[in-house]
C-alpha positions as CSV (number, residue, x, y, z in Angstrom):
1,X,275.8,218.0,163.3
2,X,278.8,220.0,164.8
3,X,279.3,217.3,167.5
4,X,279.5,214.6,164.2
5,X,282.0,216.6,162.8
6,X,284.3,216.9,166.2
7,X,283.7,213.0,166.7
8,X,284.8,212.5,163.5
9,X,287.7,214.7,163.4
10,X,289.0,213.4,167.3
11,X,288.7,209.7,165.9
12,X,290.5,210.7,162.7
13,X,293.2,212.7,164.8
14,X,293.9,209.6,166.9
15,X,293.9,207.0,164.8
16,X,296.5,209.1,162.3
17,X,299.2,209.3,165.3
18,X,301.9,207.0,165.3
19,X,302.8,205.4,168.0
20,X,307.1,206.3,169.2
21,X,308.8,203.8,171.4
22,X,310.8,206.3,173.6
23,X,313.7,204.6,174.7
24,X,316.3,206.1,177.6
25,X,320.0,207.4,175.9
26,X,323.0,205.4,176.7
27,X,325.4,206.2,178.9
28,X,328.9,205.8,179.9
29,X,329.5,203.6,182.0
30,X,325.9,201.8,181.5
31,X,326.1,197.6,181.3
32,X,324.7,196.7,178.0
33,X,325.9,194.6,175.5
34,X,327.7,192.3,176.9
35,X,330.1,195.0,178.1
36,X,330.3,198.7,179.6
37,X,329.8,201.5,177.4
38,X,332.6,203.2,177.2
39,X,331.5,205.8,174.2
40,X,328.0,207.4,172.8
41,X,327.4,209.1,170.3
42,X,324.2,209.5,167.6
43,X,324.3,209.8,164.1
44,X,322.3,212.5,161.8
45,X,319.5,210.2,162.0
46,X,319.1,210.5,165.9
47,X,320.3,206.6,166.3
48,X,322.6,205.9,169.5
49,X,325.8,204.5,168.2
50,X,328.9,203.7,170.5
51,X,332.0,201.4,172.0
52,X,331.8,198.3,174.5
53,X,334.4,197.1,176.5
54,X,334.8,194.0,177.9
55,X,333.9,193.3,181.8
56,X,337.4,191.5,182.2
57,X,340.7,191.0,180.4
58,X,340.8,188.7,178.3
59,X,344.6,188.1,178.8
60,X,347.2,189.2,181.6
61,X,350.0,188.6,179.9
62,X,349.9,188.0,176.1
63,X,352.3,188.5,172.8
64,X,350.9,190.7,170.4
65,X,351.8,187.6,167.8
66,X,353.6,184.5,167.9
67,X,355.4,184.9,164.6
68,X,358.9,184.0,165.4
69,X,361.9,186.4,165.9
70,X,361.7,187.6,162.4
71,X,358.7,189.7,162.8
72,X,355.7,189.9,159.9
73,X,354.3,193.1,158.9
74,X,350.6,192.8,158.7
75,X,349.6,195.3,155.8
76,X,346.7,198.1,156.4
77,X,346.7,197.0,160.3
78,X,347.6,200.5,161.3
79,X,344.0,202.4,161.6
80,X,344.2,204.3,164.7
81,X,340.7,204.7,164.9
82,X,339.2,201.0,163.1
83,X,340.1,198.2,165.3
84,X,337.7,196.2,163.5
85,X,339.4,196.7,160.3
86,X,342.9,196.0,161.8
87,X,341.8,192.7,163.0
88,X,340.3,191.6,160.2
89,X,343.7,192.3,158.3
90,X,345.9,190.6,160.9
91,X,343.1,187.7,161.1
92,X,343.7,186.8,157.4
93,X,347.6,187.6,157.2
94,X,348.5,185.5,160.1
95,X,345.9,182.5,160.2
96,X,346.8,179.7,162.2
97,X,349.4,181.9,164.0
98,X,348.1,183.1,167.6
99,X,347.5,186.7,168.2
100,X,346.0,189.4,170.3
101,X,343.4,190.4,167.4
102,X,342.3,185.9,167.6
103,X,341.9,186.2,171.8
104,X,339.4,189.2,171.1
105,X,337.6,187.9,167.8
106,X,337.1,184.3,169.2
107,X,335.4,185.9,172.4
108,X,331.7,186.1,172.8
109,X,329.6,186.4,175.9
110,X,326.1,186.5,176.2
111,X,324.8,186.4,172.8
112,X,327.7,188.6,171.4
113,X,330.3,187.4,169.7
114,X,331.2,191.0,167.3
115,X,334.6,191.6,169.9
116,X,338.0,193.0,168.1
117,X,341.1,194.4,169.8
118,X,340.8,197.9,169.9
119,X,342.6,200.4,167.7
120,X,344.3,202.9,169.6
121,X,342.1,205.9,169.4
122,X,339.6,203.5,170.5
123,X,341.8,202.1,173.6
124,X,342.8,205.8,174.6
125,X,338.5,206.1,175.0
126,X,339.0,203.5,177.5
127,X,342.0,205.2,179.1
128,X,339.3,208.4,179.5
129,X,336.7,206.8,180.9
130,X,338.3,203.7,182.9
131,X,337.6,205.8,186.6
132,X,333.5,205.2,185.8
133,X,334.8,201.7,184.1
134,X,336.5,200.3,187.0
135,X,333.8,201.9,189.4
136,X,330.8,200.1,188.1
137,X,333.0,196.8,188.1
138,X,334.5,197.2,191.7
139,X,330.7,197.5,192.7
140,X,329.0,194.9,190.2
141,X,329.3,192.0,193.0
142,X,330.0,189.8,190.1
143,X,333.3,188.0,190.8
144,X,333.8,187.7,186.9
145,X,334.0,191.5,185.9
146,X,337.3,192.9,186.7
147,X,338.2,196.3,186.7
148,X,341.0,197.5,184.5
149,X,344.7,197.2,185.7
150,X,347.2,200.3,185.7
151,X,349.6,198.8,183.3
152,X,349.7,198.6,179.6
153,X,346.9,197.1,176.8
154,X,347.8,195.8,173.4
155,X,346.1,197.9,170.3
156,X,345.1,196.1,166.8
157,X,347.5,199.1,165.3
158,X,350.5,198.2,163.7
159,X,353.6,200.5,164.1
160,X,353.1,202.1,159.9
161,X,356.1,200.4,157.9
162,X,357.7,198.4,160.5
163,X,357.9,194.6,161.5
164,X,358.1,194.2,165.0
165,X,356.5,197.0,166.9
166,X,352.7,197.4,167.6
167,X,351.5,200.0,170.1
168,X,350.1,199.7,173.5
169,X,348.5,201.7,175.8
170,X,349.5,202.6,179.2
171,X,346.3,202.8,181.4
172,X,348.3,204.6,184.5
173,X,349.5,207.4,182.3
174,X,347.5,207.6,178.9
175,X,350.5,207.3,176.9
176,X,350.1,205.7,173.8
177,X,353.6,203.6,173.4
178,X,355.5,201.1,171.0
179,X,355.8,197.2,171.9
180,X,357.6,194.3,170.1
181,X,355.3,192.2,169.1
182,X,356.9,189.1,169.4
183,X,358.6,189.8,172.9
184,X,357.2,192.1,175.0
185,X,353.7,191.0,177.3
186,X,350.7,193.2,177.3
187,X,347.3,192.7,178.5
188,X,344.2,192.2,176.3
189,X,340.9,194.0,176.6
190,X,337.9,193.4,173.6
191,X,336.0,195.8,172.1
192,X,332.9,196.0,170.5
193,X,330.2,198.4,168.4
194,X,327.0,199.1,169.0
């Protein structure tokens, strides 16, 4: 009778446990997404969330905007820390006009097609971490990926209350700094979320 009872109660134990997928945490500086990871983090549930960048610019030498010489101020495109959001602003204030934010949204690769210019809190990330970036792409022997140059990177943030400035980041020195948007060439690197 007593060996019923522990059958019963082993059978009962095992078929009452749930199975967990254990999966390895992300890294900086892991390939995945289409992109590097540039940024990890998890939420209160426990669930990995982070930043992508891009394995190449997408641009060497780009405008921020081609609006003319009078400038346009694109309204609530100044989040330092919600490229997304800035995009999506200057998407629908300047359609049909090119623009840093429409190189990085009309970008996919792989299956991925979520890319945004990058705010500038989110560039500055890149700034940190470009030593592991640039490391893993000088050693990927894919003749695509390109590390990131020393020179300076548009942002999706809009200088707060003027027309012709947006800033840029400087990847030599970490600066974040103010560019006319209509005149002065930057390069572009997308984003994206995971």
């Amino acid at each position: 009778m007593k060996k019923i009872f522990y059958l019963i109660t082993i059978l009962t134990l095992a078929t009452s446990c749930k199975k967990e997928v254990i999966s390895k945490p992300h890294y900086i500086g892991e390939i995945f997404g289409g992109g590097i990871i540039v940024d990890v983090n998890r939420d209160s549930k426990g669930e990995e969330h982070g930043l992508i960048v891009s394995t190449s610019d997408l641009a060497d030498s780009s405008l921020w905007s081609v609006t003319g010489s009078n400038g346009q101020k694109i309204t609530n495109a100044n989040s330092t820390t919600d490229g997304f959001t800035n995009c999506q602003a200057i998407k629908q204030a300047m359609a049909g006009y090119a623009t840093a934010c429409n190189t990085c949204l009309d970008y996919s690769t792989d299956k991925f097609d979520d890319w945004y210019l990058p705010a500038t809190s989110e560039l500055f990330k890149i700034y940190v971490q470009q030593d592991i970036i640039n490391s893993v792409l000088s050693n990927d022997s894919n003749k695509i990926t390109k590390p990131l140059a020393p020179q300076r990177y548009w942002t999706s943030t809009e200088l707060d209350g003027g027309t012709f400035s947006a800033y840029t980041a400087n990847m030599l020195t970490g600066k974040i700094e103010l560019g006319n948007k209509n005149y002065f060439y930057c390069r572009i690197r997308a984003v994206r979320r995971f």
